[in-house]
PLY file of the C-alpha trace (Angstrom):
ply
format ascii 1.0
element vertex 344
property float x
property float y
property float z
element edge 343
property int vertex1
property int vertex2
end_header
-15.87 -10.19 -17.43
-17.01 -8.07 -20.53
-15.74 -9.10 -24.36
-14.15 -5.41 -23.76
-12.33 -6.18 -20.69
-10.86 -9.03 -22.17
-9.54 -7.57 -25.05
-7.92 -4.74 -22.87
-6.27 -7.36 -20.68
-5.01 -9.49 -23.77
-3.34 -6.06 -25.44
-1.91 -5.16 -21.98
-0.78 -8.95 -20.95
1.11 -8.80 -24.60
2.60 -5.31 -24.11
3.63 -6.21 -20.45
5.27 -9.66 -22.26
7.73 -7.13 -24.39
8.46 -4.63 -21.43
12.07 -4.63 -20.26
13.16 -2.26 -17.59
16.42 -1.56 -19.62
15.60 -0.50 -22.57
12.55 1.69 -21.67
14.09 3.08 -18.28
18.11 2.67 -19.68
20.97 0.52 -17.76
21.15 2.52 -14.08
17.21 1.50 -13.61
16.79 0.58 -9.65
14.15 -2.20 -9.05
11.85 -1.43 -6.03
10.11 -3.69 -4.11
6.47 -2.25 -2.19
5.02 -4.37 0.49
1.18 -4.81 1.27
0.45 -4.59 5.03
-2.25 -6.08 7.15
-3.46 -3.97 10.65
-3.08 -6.89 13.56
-4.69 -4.05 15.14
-6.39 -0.85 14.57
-7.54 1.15 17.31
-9.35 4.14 16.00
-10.20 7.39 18.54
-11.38 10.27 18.25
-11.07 13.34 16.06
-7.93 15.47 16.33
-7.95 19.26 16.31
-6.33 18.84 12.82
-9.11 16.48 11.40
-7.51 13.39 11.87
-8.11 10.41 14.59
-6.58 9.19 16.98
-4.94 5.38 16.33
-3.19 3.24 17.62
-1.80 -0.07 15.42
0.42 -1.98 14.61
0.94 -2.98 11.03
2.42 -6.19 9.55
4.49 -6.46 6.55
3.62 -9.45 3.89
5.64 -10.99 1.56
3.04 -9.88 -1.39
4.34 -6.94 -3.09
4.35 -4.61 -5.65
7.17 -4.21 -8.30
8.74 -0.52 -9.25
11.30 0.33 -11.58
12.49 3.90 -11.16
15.63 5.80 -13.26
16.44 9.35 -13.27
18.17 11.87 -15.86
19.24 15.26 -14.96
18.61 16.87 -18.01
16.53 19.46 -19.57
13.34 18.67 -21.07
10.75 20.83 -23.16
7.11 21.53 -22.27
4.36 20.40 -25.25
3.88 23.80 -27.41
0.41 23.75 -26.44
0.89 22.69 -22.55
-0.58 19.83 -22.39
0.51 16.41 -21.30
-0.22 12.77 -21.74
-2.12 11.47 -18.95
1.02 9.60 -17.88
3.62 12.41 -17.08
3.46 15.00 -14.89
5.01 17.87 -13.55
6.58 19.00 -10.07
9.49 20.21 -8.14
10.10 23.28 -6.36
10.41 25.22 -9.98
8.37 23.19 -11.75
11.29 21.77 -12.83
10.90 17.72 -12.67
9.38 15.80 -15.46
7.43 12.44 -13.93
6.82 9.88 -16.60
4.49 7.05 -14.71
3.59 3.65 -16.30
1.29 1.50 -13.92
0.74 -2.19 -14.97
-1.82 -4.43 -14.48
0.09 -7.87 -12.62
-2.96 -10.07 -11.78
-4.62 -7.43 -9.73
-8.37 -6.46 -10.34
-7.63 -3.67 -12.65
-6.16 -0.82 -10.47
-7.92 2.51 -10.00
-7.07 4.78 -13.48
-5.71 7.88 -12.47
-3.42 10.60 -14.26
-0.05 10.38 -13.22
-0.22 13.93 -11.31
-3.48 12.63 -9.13
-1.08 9.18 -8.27
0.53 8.82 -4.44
3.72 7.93 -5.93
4.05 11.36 -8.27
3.42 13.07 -4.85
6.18 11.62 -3.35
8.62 12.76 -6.29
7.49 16.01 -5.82
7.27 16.19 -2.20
10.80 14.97 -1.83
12.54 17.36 -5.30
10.27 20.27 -3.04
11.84 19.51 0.86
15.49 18.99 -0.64
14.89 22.32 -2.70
15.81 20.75 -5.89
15.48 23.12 -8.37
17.35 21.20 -11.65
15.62 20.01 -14.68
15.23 16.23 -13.36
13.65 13.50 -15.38
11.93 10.85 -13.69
10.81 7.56 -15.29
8.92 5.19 -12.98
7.11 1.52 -13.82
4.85 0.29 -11.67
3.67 -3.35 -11.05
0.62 -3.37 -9.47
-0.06 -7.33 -7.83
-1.58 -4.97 -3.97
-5.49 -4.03 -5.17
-7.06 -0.99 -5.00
-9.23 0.13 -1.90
-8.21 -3.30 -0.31
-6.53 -1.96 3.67
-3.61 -3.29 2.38
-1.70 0.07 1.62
-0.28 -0.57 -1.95
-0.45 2.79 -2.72
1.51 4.31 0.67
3.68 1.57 0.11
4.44 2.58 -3.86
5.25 5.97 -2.43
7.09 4.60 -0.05
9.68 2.72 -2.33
9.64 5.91 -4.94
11.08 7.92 -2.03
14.08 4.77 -0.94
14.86 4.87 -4.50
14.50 8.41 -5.57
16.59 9.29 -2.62
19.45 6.80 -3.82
19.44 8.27 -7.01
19.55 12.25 -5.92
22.69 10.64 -3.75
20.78 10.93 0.02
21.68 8.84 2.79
18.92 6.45 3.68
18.98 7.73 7.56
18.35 11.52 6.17
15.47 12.94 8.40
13.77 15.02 5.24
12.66 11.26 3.74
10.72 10.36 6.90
9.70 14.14 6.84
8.20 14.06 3.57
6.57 9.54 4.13
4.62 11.05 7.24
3.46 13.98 5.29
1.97 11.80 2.75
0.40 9.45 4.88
-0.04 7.54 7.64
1.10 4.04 6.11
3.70 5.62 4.04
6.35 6.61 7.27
5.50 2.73 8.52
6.62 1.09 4.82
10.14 2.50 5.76
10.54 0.65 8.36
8.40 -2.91 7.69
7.97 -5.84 9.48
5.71 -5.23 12.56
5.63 -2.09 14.07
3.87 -0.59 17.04
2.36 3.35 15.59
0.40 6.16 17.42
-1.05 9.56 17.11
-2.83 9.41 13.94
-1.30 6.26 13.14
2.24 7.74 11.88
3.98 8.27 14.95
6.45 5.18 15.17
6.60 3.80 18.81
8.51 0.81 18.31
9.92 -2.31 16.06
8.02 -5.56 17.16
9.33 -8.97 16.10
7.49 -9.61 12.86
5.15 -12.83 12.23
5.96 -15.62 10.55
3.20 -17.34 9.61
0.99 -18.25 6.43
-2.13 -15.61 5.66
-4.19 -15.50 3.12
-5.85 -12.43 1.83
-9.43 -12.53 0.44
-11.63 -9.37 -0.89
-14.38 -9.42 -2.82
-15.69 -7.38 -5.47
-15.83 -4.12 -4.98
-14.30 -1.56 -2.42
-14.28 0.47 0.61
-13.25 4.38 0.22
-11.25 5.15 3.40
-12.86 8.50 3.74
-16.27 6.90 3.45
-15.19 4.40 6.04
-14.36 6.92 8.49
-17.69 9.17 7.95
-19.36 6.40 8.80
-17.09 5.62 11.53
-17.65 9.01 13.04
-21.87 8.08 12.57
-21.53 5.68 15.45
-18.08 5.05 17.03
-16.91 2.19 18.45
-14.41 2.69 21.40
-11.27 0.31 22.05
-11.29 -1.58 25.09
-8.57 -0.46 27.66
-7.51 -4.07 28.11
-6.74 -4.47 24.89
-4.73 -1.25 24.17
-2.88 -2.56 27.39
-1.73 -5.81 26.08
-0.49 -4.38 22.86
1.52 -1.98 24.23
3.51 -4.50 26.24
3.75 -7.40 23.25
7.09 -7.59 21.91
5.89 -10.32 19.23
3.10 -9.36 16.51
2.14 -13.04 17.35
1.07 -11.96 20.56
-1.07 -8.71 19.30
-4.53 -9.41 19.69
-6.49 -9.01 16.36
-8.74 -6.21 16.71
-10.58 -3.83 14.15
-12.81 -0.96 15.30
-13.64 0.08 11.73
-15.11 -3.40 10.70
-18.75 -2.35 11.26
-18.37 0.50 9.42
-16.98 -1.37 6.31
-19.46 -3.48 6.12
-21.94 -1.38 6.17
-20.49 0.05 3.02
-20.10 -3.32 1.10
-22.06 -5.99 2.87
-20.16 -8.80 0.81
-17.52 -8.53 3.30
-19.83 -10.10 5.39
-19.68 -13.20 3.34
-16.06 -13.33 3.12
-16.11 -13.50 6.88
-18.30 -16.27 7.29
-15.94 -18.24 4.93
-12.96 -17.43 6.94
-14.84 -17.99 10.41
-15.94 -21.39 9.03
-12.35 -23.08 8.14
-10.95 -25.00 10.66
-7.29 -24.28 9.94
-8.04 -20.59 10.70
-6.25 -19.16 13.89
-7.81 -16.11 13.32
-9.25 -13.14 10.91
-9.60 -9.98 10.58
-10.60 -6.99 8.18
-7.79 -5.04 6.68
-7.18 -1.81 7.21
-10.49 0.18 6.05
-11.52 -3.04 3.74
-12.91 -4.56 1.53
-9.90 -7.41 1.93
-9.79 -9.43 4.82
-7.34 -11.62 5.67
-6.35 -14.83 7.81
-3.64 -16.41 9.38
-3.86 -19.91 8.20
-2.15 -22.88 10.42
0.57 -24.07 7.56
0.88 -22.67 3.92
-0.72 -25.87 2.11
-4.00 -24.17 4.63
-3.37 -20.59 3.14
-3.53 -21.96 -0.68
-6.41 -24.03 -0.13
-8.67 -21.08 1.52
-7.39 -18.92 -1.71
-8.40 -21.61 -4.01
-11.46 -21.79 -2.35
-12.51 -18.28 -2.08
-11.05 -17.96 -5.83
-14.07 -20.98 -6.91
-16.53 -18.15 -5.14
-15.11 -15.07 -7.51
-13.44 -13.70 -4.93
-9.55 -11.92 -5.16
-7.28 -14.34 -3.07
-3.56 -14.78 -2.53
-1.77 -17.32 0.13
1.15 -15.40 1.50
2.99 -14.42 4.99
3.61 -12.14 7.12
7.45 -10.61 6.41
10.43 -8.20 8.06
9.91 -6.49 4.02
9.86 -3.04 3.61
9.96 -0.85 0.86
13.30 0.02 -0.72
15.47 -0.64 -3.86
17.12 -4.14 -4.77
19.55 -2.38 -6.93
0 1
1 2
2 3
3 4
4 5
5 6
6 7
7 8
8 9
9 10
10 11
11 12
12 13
13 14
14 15
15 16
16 17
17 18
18 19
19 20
20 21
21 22
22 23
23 24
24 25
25 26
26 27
27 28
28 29
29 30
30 31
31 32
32 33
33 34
34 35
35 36
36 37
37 38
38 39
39 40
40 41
41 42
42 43
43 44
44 45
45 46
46 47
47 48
48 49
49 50
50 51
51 52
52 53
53 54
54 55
55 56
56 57
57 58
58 59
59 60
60 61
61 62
62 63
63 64
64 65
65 66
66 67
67 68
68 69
69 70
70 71
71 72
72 73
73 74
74 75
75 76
76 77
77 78
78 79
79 80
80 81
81 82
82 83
83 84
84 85
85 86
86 87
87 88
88 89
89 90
90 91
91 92
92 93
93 94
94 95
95 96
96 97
97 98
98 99
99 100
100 101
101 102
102 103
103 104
104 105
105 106
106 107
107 108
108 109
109 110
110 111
111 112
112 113
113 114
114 115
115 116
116 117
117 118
118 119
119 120
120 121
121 122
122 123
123 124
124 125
125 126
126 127
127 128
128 129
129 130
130 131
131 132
132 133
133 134
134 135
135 136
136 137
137 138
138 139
139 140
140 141
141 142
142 143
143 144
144 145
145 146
146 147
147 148
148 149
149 150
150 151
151 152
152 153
153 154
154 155
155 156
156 157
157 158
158 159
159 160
160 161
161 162
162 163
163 164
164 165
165 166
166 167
167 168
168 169
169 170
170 171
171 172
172 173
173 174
174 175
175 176
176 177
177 178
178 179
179 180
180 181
181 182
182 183
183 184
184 185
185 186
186 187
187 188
188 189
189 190
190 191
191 192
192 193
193 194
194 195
195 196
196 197
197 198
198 199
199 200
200 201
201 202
202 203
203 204
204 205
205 206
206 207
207 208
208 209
209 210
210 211
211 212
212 213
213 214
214 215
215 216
216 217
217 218
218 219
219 220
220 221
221 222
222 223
223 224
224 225
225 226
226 227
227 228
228 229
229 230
230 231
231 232
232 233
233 234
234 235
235 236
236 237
237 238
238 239
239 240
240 241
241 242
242 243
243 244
244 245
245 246
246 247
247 248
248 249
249 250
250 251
251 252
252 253
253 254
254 255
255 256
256 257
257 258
258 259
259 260
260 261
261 262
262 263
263 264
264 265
265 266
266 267
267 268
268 269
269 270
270 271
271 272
272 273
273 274
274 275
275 276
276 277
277 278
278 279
279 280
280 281
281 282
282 283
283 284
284 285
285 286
286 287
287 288
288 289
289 290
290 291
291 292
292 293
293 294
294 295
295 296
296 297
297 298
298 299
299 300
300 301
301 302
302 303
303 304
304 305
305 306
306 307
307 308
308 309
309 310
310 311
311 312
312 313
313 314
314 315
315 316
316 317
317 318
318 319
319 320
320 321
321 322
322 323
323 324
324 325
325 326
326 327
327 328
328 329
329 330
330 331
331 332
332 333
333 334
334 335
335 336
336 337
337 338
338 339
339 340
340 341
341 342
342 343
């Protein structure tokens, strides 16, 4: 790590050490909790009329998580006399009318992707939501985010972020949590975004946001490795499309009838093309394959983190320590019945 780097993670460790939700975000804050996922299986097809592929998967929520703090004030607010904002707010809403203030936080992650507030997944899901309720009062929106999910990992932080904006925004603007415009506006934003309402395990088709069914969710210890670098999505389905990889029909048979995410078979079809992109996967693999408390492994999502499921916990921390030695990312956790939503 650079002299630079440092010094930006001391300042931010020490502003992060005075940060308190109440008195930046005022007493009627909600806390939000955003789950990673891993794919058990991911079953990609081919190209839709619309652009998109076909996929079948089923995703697994993990006890890792990211950490939101969202309030709201319905009040009026003035644009900058020259019309330009900070990098960190934002504006939306049917009328232009909501004000987005987004702080992100660096939480032990490798430093997430910086990106102005209005380019951010979880800004799009203020706006998509103000937009389908027709919500056209001034409406401030301050929002903290935690980041401990990486960047370009396959482990959906971002759809997951959105995800939890949308429970909490929708408990603040007084919805019911069963009211079909939230779902409306998660599967509009993304494929993992409609599954994060839901979490645990969960059986998904079409493009991958069509929810078929709840499975029971697994239990057991995984630990997540990725090294350095990372895999675009969109580049990983390019190259994907360069040589495609069909799913067996045995396979896609057996996870349609498991009831248990135990009893999904671990299967990946865009592992070759992730690797192709960042070879070092390759390594991580070979790690992974190599343990002997390793039931099995599998690439995440669209990469670059892969992750295990480890035969006890004490197994999960030691393959994290030990793919920590080799500079790698790595965090022992579980699979979970998590999803995103507010604490309170």
């Amino acid at each position: 790590m650079s002299q630079e780097s440092m010094n930006v993670n001391m300042i931010e460790a020490a502003r992060n050490a005075q940060w308190d939700p109440a008195r930046f975000l005022g007493p009627n804050y909600l806390r939000l909790i955003a789950p990673a996922k891993v794919n058990l299986f991911l079953g990609i097809g081919a190209t839709r009329a619309d652009g998109r592929h076909e996929a079948t998967t089923v995703m697994q929520a993990l006890l890792l998580h990211d950490t939101l703090y969202l309030n709201t004030k319905a009040e009026p607010w003035e644009m900058p006399e020259d019309s330009t904002l900070p990098p960190w707010q934002a504006i939306g809403g049917p009328a232009g009318n909501v004000l987005v203030n987004l702080d992100v936080a660096d939480k032990g992650t490798p430093l997430p992707l910086q990106t102005a507030a209005a380019d951010n997944l979880v800004f799009q899901a203020v706006d998509a939501l103000c937009r389908a309720l027709g919500w056209d009062s001034p409406l401030q929106v301050s929002i903290r985010l935690e980041k401990t999910i990486p960047h370009q990992a396959g482990l959906g932080g971002g759809s997951s972020d959105a995800a939890a904006v949308l429970a909490g925004l929708a408990q603040k603007l007084g919805l019911a949590a069963s009211d079909a415009r939230i779902s409306e506006v998660a599967q509009a934003l993304g494929t993992d975004v409609a599954f994060f309402l839901k979490g645990g395990a969960a059986l998904l088709d079409g493009a991958g946001e069509n929810f078929v069914r709840q499975l029971a969710p697994l239990k057991a210890p995984v630990v997540l490795v990725k090294p350095e670098g990372g895999v675009s999505t969109a580049a990983a389905y390019q190259a994907f499309d360069q040589q495609p990889d069909a799913v067996p029909p045995a396979l896609l048979t057996q996870v349609e009838a498991a009831a248990d995410a135990a009893d999904v078979p671990l299967f990946n079809n865009l592992d070759a093309p992730a690797r192709q992109l960042l070879p070092a996967i390759a390594e991580v693999e070979e790690m992974l394959a190599s343990h002997p408390a390793v039931r099995g492994h599998l690439l995440c999502g669209s990469g670059a983190c892969m992750f295990a499921i480890a035969e006890t916990q004490a197994d999960a921390l030691a393959l994290a320590a030990e793919a920590g030695k080799r500079g790698w990312w790595a965090r022992a956790t579980s699979g979970s019945p998590l999803r995103a939503c507010a604490l309170g």
